[in-house]
C-alpha positions in Angstrom: -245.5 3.5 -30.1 -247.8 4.0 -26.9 -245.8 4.0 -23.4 -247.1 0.2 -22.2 -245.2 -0.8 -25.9 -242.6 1.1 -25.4 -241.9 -0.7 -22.0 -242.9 -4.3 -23.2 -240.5 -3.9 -26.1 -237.6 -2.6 -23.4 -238.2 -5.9 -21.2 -238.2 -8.2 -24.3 -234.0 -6.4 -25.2 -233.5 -6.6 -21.7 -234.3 -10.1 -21.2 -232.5 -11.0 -24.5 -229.5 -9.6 -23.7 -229.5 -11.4 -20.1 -230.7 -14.4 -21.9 -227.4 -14.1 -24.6 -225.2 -13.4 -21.7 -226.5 -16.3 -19.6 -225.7 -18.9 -22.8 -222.3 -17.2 -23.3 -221.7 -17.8 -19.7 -223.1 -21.7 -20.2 -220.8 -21.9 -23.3 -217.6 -20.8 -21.3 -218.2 -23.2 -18.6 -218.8 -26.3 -21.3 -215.4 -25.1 -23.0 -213.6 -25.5 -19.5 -215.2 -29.1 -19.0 -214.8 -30.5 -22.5 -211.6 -28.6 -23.6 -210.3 -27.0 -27.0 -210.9 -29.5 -29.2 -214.6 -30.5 -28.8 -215.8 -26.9 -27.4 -213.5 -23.7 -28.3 -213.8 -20.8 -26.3 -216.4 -17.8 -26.9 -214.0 -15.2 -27.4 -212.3 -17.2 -29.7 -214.8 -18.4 -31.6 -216.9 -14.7 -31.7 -213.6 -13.6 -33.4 -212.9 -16.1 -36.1 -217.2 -15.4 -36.7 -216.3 -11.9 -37.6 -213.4 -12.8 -39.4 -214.6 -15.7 -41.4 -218.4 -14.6 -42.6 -217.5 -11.6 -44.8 -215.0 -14.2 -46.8 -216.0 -14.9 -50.6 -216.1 -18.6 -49.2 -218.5 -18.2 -46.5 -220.2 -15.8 -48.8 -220.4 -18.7 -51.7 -221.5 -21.5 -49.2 -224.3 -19.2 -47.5 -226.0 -18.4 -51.1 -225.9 -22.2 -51.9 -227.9 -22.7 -48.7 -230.0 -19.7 -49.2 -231.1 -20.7 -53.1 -232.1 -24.3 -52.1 -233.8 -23.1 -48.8 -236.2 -21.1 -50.8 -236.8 -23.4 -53.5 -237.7 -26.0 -51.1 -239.9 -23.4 -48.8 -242.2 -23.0 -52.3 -242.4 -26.2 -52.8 -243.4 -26.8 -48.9 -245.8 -24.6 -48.8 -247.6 -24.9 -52.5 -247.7 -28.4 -51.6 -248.7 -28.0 -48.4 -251.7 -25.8 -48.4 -253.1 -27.2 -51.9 -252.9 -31.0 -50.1 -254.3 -29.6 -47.0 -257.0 -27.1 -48.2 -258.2 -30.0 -50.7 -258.4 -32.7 -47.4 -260.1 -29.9 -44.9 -262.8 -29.1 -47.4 -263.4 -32.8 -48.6 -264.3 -34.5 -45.8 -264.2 -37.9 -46.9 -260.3 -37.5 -48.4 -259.1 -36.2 -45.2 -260.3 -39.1 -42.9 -258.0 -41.5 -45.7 -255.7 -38.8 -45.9 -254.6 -38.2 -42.3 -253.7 -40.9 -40.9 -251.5 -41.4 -43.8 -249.7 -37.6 -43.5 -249.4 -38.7 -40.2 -247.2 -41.9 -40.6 -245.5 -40.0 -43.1 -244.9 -37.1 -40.4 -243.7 -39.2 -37.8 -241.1 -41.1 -40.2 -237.6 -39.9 -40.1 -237.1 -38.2 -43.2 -233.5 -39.4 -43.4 -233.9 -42.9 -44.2 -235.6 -41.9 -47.5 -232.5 -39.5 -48.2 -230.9 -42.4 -50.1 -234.1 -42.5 -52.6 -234.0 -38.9 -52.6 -230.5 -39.0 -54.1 -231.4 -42.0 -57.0 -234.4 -40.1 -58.1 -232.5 -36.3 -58.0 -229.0 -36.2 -57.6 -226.6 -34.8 -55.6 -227.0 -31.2 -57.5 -229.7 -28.6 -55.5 -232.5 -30.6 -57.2 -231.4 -33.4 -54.1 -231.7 -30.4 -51.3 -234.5 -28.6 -52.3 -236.9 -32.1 -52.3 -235.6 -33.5 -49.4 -236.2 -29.7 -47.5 -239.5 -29.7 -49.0 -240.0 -33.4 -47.6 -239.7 -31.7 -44.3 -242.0 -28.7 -44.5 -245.2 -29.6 -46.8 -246.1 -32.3 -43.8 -247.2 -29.8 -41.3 -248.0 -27.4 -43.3 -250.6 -29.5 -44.8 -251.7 -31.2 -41.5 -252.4 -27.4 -39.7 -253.8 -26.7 -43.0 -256.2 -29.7 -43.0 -257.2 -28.8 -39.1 -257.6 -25.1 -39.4 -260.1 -25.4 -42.3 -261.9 -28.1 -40.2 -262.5 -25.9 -37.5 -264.1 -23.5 -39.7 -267.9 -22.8 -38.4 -270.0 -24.9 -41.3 -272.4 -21.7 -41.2 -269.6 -19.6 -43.0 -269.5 -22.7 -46.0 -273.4 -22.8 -46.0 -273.6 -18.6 -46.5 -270.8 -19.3 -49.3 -273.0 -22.0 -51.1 -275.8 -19.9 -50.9 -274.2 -16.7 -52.7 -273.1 -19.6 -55.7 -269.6 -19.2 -55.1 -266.8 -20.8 -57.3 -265.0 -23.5 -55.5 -261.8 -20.8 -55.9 -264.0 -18.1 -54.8 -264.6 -20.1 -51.5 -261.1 -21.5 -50.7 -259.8 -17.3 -51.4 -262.9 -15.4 -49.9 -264.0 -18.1 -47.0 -261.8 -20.5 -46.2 -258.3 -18.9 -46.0 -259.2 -15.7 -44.3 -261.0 -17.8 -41.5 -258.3 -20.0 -40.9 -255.7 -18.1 -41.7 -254.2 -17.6 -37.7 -253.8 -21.5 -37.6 -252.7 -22.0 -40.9 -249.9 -19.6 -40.6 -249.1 -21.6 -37.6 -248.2 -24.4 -39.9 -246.1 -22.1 -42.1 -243.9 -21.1 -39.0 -243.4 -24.5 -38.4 -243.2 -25.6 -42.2 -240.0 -23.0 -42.3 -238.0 -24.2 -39.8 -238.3 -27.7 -40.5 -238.0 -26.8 -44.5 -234.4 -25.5 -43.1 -233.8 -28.4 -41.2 -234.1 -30.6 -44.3 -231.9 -28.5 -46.6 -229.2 -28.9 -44.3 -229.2 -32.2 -43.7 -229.6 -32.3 -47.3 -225.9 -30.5 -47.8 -224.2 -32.5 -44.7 -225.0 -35.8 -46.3 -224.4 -35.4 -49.9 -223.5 -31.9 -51.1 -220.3 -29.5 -51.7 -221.6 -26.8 -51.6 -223.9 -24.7 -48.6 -223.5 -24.3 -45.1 -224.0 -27.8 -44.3 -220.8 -28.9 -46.4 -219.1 -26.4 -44.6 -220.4 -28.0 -41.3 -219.2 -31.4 -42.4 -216.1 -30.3 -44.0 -214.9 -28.8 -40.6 -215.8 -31.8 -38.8 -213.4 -33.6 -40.9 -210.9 -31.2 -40.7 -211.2 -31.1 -36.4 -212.1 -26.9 -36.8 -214.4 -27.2 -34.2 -214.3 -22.3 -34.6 -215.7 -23.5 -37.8 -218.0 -25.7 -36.9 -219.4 -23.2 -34.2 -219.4 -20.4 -36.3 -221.8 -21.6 -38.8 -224.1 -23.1 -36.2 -223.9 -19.6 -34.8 -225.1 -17.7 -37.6 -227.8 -20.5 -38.6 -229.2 -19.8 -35.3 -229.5 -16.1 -35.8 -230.9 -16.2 -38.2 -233.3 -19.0 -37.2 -234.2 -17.1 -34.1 -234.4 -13.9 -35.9 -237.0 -15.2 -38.7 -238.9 -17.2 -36.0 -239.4 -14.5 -34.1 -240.8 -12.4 -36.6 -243.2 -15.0 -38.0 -244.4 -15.7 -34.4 -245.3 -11.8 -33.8 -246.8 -11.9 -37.3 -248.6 -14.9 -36.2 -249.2 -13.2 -32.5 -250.8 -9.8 -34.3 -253.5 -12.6 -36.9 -254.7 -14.5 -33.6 -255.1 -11.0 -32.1 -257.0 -9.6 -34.6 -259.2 -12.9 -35.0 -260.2 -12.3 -31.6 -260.9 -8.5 -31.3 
């Protein structure tokens, strides 16, 4: 690591950790204002978090949500990519197609959760689709733009050699849209986890979601907290790596 990285990387901890101890500060005030019940302190609650997550139970619930997520992630992005590499490179199928994904998009996903539960159940089948609901949208829509943008000399030179329809989406099209495109993919994750747990909140025993709603029932508001707590870790953890992935792709694109 060179000495400007070395000092970059030292700011980013620095402002983290002042970032963290501004929030905690935030979350103490908010626990004065709103009391016990709705808000529990941060000592508190930082204490029954490292109690509670090595239990069997939160142990149980956090592989439920973990096997679904990645299910649906699959799904989100096979989807994804195939619908939008097929309407960026036919012209004529993205102009019907887009305005379509983009009704579709802009639709709250939870009003079709009740058909989502007469066509799969209220097993992981139900969480996985209605997760991948939420991610192959834009995934396919950043998919569909990126390819767009592509320079119509690089499809031309790829005609030209006689390359396979495969042989253009792998060789041509992916590589030069690949900064954007992974854009979608950061996006597509999040969203994908969004869905899964909505999925478990609404209709499911098992995950962290049921563990959200099941303490909201219950009026453990340590509970509650905790799990958003470590949801958002881990959020802000993966995010943050995607995003210098994404960061290092855009970089390279342009040197």
């Amino acid at each position: 690591m060179s000495g400007t990285e070395a000092v970059t990387a030292t700011r980013r901890a620095i402002d983290t950790l002042a970032l963290l101890l501004v929030m905690l500060a935030i979350w103490e005030v908010l626990h004065r204002i709103a009391g016990e019940t709705a808000l529990p302190a941060p000592i508190e609650t930082l204490s029954y978090l490292i109690r509670t997550v090595p239990t069997p139970r939160f142990a149980e619930n956090a592989a439920a949500t973990a096997e679904a997520f990645v299910f649906a992630l699959i799904l989100a992005y096979g989807m994804g990519l195939a619908i939008g590499i097929w309407m960026g490179a036919h012209r004529l199928s993205g102009a019907v197609g887009e305005p379509i994904l983009v009704v579709l998009y802009s639709l709250p996903k939870i009003t079709l959760y009740p058909v989502v539960l007469l066509i799969f159940g209220l097993g992981i089948s139900g969480k996985v689709a209605f997760g991948a609901m939420h991610g192959v949208l834009p995934v396919a829509l950043l998919t569909m733009g990126a390819i767009r943008a592509i320079p119509p000399v690089y499809l031309r030179a790829a005609r030209t050699l006689h390359l396979s329809p495969w042989q253009i989406i792998v060789t041509v099209l992916l590589p030069a849209a690949l900064p954007e495109v992974f854009t979608g993919l950061r996006i597509g994750f999040t969203v994908t986890l969004l869905g899964v747990l909505l999925g478990e909140m609404f209709a499911s025993k098992a995950g962290l979601g049921a563990m959200v709603m099941n303490a909201m029932s219950l009026a453990q508001s340590q509970e509650m907290v905790t799990v958003a707590i470590v949801l958002f870790a881990f959020a802000a953890i993966a995010n943050a790596l995607l995003f210098r992935i994404e960061h290092r792709l855009h970089r390279r694109v342009r040197d």
